[in-house]
C-alpha positions, -999 to 999 in steps of 0.1 A, spaced: 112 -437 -595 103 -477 -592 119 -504 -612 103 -505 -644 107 -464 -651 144 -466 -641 149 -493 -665 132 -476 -693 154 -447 -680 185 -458 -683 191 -488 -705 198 -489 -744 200 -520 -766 235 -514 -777 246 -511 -736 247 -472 -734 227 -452 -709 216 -423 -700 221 -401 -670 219 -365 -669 220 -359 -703 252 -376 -704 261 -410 -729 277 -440 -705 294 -466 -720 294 -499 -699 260 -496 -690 237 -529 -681 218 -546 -713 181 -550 -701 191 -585 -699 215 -579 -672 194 -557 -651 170 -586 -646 199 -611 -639 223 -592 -615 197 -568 -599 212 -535 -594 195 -512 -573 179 -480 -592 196 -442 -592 179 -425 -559 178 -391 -549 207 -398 -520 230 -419 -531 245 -440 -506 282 -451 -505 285 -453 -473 285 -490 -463 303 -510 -488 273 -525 -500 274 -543 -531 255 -526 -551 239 -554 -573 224 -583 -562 207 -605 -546 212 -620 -582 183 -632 -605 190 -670 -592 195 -664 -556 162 -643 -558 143 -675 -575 159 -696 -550 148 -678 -519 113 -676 -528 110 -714 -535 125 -717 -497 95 -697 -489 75 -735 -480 101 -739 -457 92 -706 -435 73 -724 -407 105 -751 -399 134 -740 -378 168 -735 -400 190 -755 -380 191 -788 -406 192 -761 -435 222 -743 -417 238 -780 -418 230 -784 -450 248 -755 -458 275 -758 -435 287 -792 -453 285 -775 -489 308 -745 -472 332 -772 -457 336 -787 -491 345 -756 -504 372 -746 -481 384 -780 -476 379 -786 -439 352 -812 -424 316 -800 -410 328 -797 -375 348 -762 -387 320 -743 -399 293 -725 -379 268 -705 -399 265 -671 -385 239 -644 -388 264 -626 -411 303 -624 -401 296 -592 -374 272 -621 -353 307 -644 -354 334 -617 -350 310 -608 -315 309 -639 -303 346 -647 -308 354 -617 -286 325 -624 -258 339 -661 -256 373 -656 -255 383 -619 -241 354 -616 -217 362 -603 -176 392 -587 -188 409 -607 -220 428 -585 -241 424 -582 -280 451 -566 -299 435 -545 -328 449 -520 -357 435 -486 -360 415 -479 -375 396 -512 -383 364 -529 -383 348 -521 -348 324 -551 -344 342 -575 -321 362 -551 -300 329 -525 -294 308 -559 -283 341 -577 -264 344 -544 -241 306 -542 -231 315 -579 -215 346 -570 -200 370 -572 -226 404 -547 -231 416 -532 -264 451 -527 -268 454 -506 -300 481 -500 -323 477 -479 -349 486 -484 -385 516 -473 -404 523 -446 -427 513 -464 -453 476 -475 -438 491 -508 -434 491 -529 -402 520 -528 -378 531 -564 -373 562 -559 -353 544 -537 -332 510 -556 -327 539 -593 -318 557 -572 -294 529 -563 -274 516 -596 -272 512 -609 -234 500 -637 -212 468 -614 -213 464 -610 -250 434 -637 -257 430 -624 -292 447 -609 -321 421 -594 -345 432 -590 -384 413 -578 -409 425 -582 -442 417 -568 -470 414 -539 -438 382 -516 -434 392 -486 -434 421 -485 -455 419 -516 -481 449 -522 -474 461 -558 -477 495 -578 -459 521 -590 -484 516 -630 -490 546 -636 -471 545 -613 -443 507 -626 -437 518 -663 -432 544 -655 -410 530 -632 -391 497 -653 -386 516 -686 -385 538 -667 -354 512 -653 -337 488 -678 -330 516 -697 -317 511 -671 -286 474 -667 -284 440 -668 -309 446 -652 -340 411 -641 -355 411 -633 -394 384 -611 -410 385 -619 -445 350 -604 -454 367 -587 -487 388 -620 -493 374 -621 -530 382 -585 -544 418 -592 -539 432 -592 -573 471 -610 -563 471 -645 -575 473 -672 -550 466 -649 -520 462 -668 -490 435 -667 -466 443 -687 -435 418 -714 -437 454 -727 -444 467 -725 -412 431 -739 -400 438 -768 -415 468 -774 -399 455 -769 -368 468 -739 -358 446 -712 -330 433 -693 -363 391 -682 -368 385 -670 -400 355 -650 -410 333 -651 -443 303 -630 -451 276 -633 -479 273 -599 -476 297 -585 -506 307 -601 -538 276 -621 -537 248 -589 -529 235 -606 -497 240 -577 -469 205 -573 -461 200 -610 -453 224 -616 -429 244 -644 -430 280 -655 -433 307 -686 -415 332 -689 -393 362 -714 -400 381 -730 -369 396 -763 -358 367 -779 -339 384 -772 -303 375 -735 -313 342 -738 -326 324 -759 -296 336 -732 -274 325 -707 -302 291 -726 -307 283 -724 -265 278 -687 -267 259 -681 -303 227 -660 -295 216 -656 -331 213 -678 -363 202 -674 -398 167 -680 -418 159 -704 -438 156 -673 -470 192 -668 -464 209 -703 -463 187 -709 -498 198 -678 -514 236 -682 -496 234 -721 -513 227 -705 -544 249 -681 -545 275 -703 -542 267 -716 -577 261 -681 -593 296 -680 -611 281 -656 -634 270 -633 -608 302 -638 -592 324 -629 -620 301 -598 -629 304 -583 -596 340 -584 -594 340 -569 -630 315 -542 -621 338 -537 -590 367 -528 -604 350 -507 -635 341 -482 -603 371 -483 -587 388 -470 -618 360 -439 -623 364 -429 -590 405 -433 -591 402 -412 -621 385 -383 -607 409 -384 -574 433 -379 -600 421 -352 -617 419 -336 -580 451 -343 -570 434 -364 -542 456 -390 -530 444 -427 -526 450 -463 -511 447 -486 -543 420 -506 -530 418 -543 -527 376 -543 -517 350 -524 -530 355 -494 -515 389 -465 -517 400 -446 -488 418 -412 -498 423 -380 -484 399 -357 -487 425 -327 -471 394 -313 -453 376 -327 -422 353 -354 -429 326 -338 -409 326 -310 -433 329 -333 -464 303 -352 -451 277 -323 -454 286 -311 -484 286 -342 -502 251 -347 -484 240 -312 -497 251 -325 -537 233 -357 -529 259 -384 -517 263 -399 -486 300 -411 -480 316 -427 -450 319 -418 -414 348 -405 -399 378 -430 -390 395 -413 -365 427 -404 -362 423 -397 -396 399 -371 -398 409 -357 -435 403 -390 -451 372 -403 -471 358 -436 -475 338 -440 -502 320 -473 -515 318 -483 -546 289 -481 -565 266 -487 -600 283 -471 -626 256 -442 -625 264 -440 -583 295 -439 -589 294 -407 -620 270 -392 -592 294 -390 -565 320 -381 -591 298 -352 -599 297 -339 -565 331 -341 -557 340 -322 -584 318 -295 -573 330 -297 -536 364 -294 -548 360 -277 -585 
């Protein structure tokens, strides 16, 4: 089905749709459709990679194809351009920001320059895999410690195993898998502590789904000049996976060394649309909204399962399925959904992406005749 016949598919003047016969309220306006760009109903629907499911929005769209003159030039002066409008932002100067080819690109290159020929990095698990699966090719160690019993990060644990060969402490927060997030206080102190011993390296790529006023991300401790990289991606809230491209923030000691060993950067497409994006407030606030709307369909069915659940601060819930994954994995493939890999140790756990509203009533569908 293309664009057009999904549209006329699915969208009512008074913001009901239809999906298998079935009335949804909540459903986009025609209007909406052409201004936050989500993607149409396929046969496999996949929730699998905590992709935003709308965007790139109707103004990032308009902005990238204007940038489309600027195809032939290099996108190093675009990438500064972009870099001062990010330092503004987060209230550091230029020399803290390097544009990355998305956040993976600067969460690699963190670990090749700093744990390389035998570094250590101290990681949870399960997290994100990027920079300790690259770091290890080049040498690097893993010291993991796994996560509580409430899928949270062990910070006594991960200080006490700190060493003279610990070069980095990795943290992601909101975490992938669990969407779990630190408490306020605990997250300064334990960050502030930390990289008074070695390079503490923050992964914030879900910073903006956290719902807890005044969270703090620690561009703070940046700006005070502590051993703190933070990481940023376009990827997310603002519908920009496929183009790669997200920051790093550091004090500028960190980011020359940081800079000496990038091997990949952006396109001149991306920084437009990332520029633009920025401004999209609209498209911001809607995918946050359309965010959460999921969230609460999908807590809903868990529920009616008995399925218990991480409250999620990302776009994306990890609760246990009580089967194997591998085995969920095919069935849910065999109804039409494709859901996370496994996360070992926890192999009867599910991580499953938030989607369009339709997505997500598909995958609630499924489930309920895995389970029903």
């Amino acid at each position: 089905m293309d664009r057009r016949q999904w549209l006329k598919s699915t969208t009512i003047g008074s913001g009901f749709a239809l999906l298998g016969g079935l009335e949804i309220a909540n459903a986009l306006t025609t209007e909406e459709i052409i201004k936050f760009n989500p993607r149409p109903l396929s046969k496999l629907v996949r929730l699998s990679s905590n992709e935003n499911p709308y965007g790139p929005s109707k103004k990032v769209q308009d902005a990238i194809k204007s940038a489309f003159d600027h195809g032939c030039r290099y996108p190093y002066a675009y990438a500064d351009e972009l870099a001062e409008i990010l330092a503004k932002k987060e209230g550091v100067t230029r020399d803290h920001i390097i544009i990355c080819g998305g956040s993976t690109e600067g969460l690699k290159v963190a670990g090749l320059t700093f744990a390389a020929n035998g570094g250590e990095i101290i990681a949870a698990q399960p997290t994100f895999l990027a920079m300790m699966t690259y770091a290890k090719q080049w040498g690097a160690t893993v010291n993991w410690v796994p996560v509580d019993e409430n899928k949270g990060y062990n910070i006594n644990e991960i200080e006490k195993r700190i060493s003279s060969k610990t070069k980095l402490v990795f943290l992601c927060n909101p975490n992938n898998p669990t969407s779990t997030i630190l408490s306020s206080k605990k997250l300064m102190d334990f960050c502030d502590a930390v990289s008074n011993k070695t390079i503490l390296f923050s992964d914030e790529a879900y910073y903006d789904y956290i719902e807890e006023p005044d969270y703090p991300s620690m561009v703070e401790l940046v700006k005070q000049g502590k051993d703190v990289i933070v990481s940023r991606t376009f990827s997310k809230v603002y519908g920009m996976a496929g183009l790669r491209i997200g920051y790093l923030i550091a004090k500028p000691a960190l980011t020359e060394k940081l800079r000496r060993n990038m091997v990949a950067y952006s396109n001149v497409l991306a920084i437009a649309g990332a520029k633009e994006a920025l401004n999209d407030k609209e498209f911001f606030t809607f995918s946050l909204q359309k965010t959460r709307e999921a969230k609460e369909l999908i807590y809903k069915t868990l529920d009616n399962f008995e399925l218990p659940y991480i409250p999620s601060s990302t776009n994306f819930i990890f609760f246990k399925s009580g089967k194997d994954i591998r085995t969920l994995h095919k069935e849910m493939m065999n109804k039409g959904v494709l859901i996370g890999r496994p996360f070992p140790p926890f192999f009867d756990w599910c991580r499953i992406s938030t989607g369009t509203i339709e997505e997500v009533i598909s995958f609630n569908k499924a489930l309920s005749s895995v389970y029903g």
